[in-house]
C-alpha positions in Angstrom: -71.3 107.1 64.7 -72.1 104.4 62.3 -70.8 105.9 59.6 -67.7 106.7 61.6 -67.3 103.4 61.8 -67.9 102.3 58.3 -65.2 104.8 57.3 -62.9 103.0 59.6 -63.6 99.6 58.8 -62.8 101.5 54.8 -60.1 102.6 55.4 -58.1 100.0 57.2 -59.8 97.4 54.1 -58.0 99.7 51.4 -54.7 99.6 54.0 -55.2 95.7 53.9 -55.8 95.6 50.8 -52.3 97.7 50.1 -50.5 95.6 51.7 -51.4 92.8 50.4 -50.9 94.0 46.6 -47.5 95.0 48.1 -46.7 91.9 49.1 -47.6 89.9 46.0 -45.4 92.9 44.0 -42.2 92.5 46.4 -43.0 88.5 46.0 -42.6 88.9 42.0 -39.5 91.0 42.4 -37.3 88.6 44.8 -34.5 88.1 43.1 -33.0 84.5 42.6 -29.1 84.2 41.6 -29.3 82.1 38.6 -26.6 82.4 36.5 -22.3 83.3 37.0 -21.1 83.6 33.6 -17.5 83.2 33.1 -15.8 84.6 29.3 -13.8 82.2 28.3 -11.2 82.1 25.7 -12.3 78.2 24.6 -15.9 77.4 25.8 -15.7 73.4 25.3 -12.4 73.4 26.9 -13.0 75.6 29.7 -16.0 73.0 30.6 -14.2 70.1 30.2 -11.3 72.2 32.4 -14.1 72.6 35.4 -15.8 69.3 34.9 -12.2 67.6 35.6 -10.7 70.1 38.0 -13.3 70.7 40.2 -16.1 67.9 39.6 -19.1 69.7 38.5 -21.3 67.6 36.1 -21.5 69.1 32.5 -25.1 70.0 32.0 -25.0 71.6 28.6 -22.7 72.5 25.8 -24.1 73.5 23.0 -23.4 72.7 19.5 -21.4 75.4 18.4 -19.4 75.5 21.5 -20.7 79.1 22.5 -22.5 78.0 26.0 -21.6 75.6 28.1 -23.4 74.9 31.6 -22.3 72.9 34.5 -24.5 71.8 37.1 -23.9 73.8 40.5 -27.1 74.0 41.8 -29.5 76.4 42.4 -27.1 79.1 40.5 -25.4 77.8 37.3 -22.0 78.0 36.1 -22.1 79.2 32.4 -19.2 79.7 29.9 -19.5 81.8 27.0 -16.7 83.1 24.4 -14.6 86.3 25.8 -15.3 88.2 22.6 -18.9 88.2 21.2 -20.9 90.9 18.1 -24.3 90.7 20.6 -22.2 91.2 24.7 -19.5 93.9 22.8 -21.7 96.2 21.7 -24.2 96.7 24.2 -21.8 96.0 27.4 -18.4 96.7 25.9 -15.6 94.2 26.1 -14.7 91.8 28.6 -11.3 92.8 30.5 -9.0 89.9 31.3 -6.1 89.9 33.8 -2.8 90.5 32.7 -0.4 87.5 32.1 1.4 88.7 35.3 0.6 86.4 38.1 0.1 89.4 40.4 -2.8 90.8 38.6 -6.5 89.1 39.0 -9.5 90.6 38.1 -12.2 92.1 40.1 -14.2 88.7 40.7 -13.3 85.7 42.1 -15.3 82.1 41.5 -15.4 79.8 44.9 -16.3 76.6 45.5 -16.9 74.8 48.7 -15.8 71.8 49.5 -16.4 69.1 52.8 -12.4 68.2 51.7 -10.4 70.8 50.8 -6.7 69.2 50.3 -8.5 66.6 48.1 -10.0 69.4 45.7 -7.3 71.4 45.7 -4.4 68.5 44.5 -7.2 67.2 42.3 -7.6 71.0 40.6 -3.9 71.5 40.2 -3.6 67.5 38.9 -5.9 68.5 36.3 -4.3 71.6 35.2 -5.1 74.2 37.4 -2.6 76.5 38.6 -1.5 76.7 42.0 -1.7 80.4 43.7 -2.2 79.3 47.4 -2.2 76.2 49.2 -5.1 75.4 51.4 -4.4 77.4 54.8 -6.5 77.4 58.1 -8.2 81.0 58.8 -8.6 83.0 61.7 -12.7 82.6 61.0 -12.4 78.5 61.0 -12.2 77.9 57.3 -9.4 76.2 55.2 -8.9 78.4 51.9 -7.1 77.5 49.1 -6.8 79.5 45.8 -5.7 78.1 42.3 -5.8 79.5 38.7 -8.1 78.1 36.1 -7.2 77.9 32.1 -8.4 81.5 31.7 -6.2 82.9 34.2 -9.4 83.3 36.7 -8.8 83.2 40.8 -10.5 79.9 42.0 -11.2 80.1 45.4 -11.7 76.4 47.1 -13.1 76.4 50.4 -14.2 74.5 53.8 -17.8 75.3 55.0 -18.0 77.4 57.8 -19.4 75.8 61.0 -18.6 72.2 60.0 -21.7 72.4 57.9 -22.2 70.9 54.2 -23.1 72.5 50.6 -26.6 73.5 51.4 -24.5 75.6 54.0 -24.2 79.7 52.8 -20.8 80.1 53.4 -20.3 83.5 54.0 -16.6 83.9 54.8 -14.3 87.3 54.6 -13.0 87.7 51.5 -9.3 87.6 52.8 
């Protein structure tokens, strides 16, 4: 009976013991978003072009005017030349909308803001182009949508619940 019990009491140690390896593992894989990088035809300019239209805070452009940061938070915002020897030949080229104003490409950048009229005239006074006004949703959110230099969709956006930018906003993509 004893060692009955002993094989018990092993058994369930190597079962805690799994777990707990398990949990340090799935602890070491969480991801974390860090970076959006957007391929830009003119890296200093498209920084500048966000800094202005949208009011993030330059963080870093390097000297060669290959990467640029601005600071977003937890996730950054990084620009990097559309065409590039290292990104071509491993991931291929980078696709860009067509100069039709119909087509966009398959990702959209969005940006939350407590005042959405105000962002949106300031984008479009700094050179952004206009798509759609800032409109009330069915879901409680004010959307607006504008172009940047590079012909990328900008969404601008009111947190959802009346909350601020620590608030997720997790809005339909409509």
């Amino acid at each position: 009976m004893e060692r009955e019990r002993e094989r018990e009491s092993t058994g369930k140690e190597k079962d805690d013991h799994q777990q707990a390896w398990q949990l340090i593992i799935n602890q070491h894989l969480k991801p974390v978003f860090a970076y959006t990088v957007v391929y830009v035809k003119d890296v200093a300019q498209s920084v500048a072009f966000y800094s202005n239209a949208f009011g993030f805070n330059v963080r870093r452009l390097d000297h060669s005017n290959r990467w640029g940061e601005l600071d977003s938070g937890p996730t950054t915002i990084a620009f990097t030349p559309l065409h590039q020897r290292e990104t071509d030949e491993r991931s291929g080229a980078v696709r860009t909308p067509a100069e039709e104003e119909a087509e966009r490409g398959p990702v959209d950048v969005c940006f939350g803001y407590a005042d959405v009229d105000a962002a949106y005239r300031r984008a479009v006074e700094n050179g952004a182009v206009p798509v759609s006004p800032p409109r009330e949703k069915s879901w409680g959110q004010k959307v607006g949508y504008v172009r940047d230099i590079d012909g990328i969709i900008v969404r601008m956006e009111s947190f959802l619940g009346g909350g601020s930018s620590t608030a997720a906003s997790t809005s339909p993509a409509i």
